[in-house]
N, C-alpha and C positions, 0 to 999 in steps of 0.2 A: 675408430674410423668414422669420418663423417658420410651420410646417407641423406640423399633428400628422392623423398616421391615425386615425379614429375610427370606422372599421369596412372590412375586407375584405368584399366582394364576389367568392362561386367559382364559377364556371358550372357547368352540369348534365353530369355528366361526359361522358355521349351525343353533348354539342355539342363537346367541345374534339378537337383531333387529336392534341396533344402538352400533355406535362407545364407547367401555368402559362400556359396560354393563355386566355384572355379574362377573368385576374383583375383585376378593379379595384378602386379604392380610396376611399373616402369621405374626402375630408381636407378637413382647418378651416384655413383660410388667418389670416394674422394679424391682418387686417381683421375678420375674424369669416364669410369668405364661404365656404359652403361648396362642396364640388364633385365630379367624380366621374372619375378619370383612371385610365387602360387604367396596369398593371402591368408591364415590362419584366423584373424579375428579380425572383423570387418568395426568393428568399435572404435578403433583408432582414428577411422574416420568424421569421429562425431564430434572432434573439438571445436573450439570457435577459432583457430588458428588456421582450422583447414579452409582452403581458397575453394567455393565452389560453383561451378561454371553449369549451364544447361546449352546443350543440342541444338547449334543453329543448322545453318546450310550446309547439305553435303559437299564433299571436294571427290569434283571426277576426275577419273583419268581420262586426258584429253583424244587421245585413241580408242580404247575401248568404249570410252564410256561408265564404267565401273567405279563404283563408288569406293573409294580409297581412306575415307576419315572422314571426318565432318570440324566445322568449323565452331569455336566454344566461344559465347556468351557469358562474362562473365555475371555473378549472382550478387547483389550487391546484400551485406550482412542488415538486420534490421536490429538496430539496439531494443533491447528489452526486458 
């Protein structure tokens, strides 16, 4: 079955006890269903295949006010 990552999820550093604990992962199953499953080894993410983006503007919600997401920048790879 195919699986693709379509965004990391990193907890607030305050909450974790050790490195890579409570990362999850938003992935698209092949069916089209998406879901959200706990992280067991954060490694996976150090390929040079992975896409990766930094923390621009937050995205409010227009009523509250309350910050909802944030908007991603992506990282551009630097050969070397």
């Amino acid at each position: 079955m195919s699986r693709e990552v379509i965004a990391v999820l990193m907890p607030k550093k305050k909450r974790q006890s050790k490195a890579g604990e409570g990362v999850q992962a938003l992935v698209r199953l092949e069916d089209g269903e998406v879901i959200v499953e706990d992280v067991d080894d954060t490694a996976v993410f150090a390929g040079q295949d992975v896409a990766r983006f930094r923390q621009a503007m937050a995205i409010k919600d227009p009523e509250t006010r309350e910050v909802i997401g944030y908007e991603m920048e992506p990282i551009t790879k630097v050969a070397g």
